[in-house]
VMD Tcl script that draws the C-alpha trace (Angstrom):
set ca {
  {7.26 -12.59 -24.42}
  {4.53 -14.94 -23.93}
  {2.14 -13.18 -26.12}
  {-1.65 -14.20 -26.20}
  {-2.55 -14.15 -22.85}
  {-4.99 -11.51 -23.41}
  {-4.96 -7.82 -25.12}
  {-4.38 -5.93 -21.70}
  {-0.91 -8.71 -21.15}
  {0.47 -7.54 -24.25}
  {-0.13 -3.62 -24.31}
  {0.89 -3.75 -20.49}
  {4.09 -5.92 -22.14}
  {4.90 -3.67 -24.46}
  {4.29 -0.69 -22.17}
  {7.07 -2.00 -19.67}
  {9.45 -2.41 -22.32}
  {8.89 1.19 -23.24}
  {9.45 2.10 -19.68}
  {12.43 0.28 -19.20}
  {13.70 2.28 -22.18}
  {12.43 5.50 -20.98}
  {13.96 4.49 -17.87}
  {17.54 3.94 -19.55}
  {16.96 7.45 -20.86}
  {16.83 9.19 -17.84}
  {19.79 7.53 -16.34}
  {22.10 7.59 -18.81}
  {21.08 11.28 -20.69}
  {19.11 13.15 -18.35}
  {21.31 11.46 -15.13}
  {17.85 11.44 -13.01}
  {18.08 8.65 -10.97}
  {15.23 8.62 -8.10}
  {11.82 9.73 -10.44}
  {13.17 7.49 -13.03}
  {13.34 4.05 -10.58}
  {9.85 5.13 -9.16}
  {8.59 4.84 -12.83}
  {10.76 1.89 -13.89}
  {8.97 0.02 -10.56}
  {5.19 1.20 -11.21}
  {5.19 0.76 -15.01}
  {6.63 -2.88 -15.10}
  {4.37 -3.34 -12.39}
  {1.53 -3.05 -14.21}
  {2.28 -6.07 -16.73}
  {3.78 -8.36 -13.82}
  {0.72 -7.90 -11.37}
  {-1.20 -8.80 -15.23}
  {0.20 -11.94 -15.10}
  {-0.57 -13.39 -11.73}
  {-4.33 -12.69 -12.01}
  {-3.97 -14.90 -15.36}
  {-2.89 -17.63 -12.98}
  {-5.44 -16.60 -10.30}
  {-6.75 -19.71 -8.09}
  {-9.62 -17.84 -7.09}
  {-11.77 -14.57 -9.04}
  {-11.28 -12.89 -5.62}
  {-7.38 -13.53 -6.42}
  {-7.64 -12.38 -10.27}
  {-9.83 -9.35 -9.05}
  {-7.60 -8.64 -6.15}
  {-3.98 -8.58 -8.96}
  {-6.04 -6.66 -11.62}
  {-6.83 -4.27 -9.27}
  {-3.37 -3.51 -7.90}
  {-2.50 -3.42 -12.02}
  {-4.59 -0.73 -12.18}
  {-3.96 1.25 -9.56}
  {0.00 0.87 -10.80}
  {-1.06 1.83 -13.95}
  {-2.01 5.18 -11.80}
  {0.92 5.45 -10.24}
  {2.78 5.47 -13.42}
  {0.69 8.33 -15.25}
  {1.54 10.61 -11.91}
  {5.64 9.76 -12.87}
  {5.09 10.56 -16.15}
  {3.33 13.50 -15.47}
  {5.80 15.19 -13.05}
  {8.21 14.32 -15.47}
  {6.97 15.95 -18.03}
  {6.43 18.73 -15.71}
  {9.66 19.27 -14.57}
  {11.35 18.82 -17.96}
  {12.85 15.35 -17.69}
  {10.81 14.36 -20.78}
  {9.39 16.61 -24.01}
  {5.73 16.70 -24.43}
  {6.31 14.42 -27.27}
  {7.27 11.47 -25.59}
  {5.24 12.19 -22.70}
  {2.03 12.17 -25.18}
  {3.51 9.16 -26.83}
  {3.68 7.28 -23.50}
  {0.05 8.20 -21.91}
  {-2.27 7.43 -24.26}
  {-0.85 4.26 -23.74}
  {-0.85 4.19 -20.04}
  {-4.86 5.91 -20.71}
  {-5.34 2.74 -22.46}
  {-4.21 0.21 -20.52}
  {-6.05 1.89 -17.73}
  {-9.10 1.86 -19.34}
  {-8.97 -1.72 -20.12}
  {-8.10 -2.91 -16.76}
  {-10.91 -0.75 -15.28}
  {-13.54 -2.47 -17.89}
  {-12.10 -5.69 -17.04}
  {-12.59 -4.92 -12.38}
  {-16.15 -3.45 -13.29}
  {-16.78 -6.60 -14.83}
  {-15.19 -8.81 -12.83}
  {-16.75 -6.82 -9.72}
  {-20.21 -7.10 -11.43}
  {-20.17 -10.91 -11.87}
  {-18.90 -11.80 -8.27}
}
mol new
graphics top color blue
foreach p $ca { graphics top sphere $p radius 0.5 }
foreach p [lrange $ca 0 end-1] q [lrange $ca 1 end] { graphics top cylinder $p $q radius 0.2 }
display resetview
């Protein structure tokens, strides 16, 4: 992991690796295998589109990847909420896993608003 980047590259890091986990889970125990690729492709997303606006040319650019991180970051809350909802994952884990994605979405909107504000 190339750790350091900033606070939002390592909690989306760390996030991913969680989904890729959650996303072994669900294939191998709970043998659900469309919902589960849907939130293995959103939540690594997040971390990935993280790391191109860290080697944005341009703050349009670093704007423009941050942005899409968020909106993943979205995405992946609605997976884990029909998830939850249709018993693929206990509330526990479910809990676990969004205040995390609440985080990380929080962040990365603080980060566009300022970003927006000083363009």
């Amino acid at each position: 992991m190339e750790k350091g980047k900033s606070l939002v590259y390592d909690k989306a890091y760390l996030f991913a690796i969680r989904i890729v986990k959650a996303f072994q889970f669900l294939q191998n125990d709970k043998r659900e295998f469309i919902l589960s690729k849907q939130l293995l492709r959103s939540g690594t997303s997040i971390g990935a589109n993280i790391a191109e606006a860290n080697g944005a040319i341009s703050q349009n650019d670093f704007s423009a990847k941050m942005s899409i991180a968020y909106k993943e970051c979205l995405e992946t809350k609605y997976w884990l909420n029909l998830l939850k909802d249709t018993g693929y994952i206990d509330i526990k884990i479910f809990e676990s896993m969004i205040v995390d994605a609440e985080e990380i979405s929080k962040m990365l909107f603080a980060i566009l608003k300022t970003t927006r504000i000083n363009q």
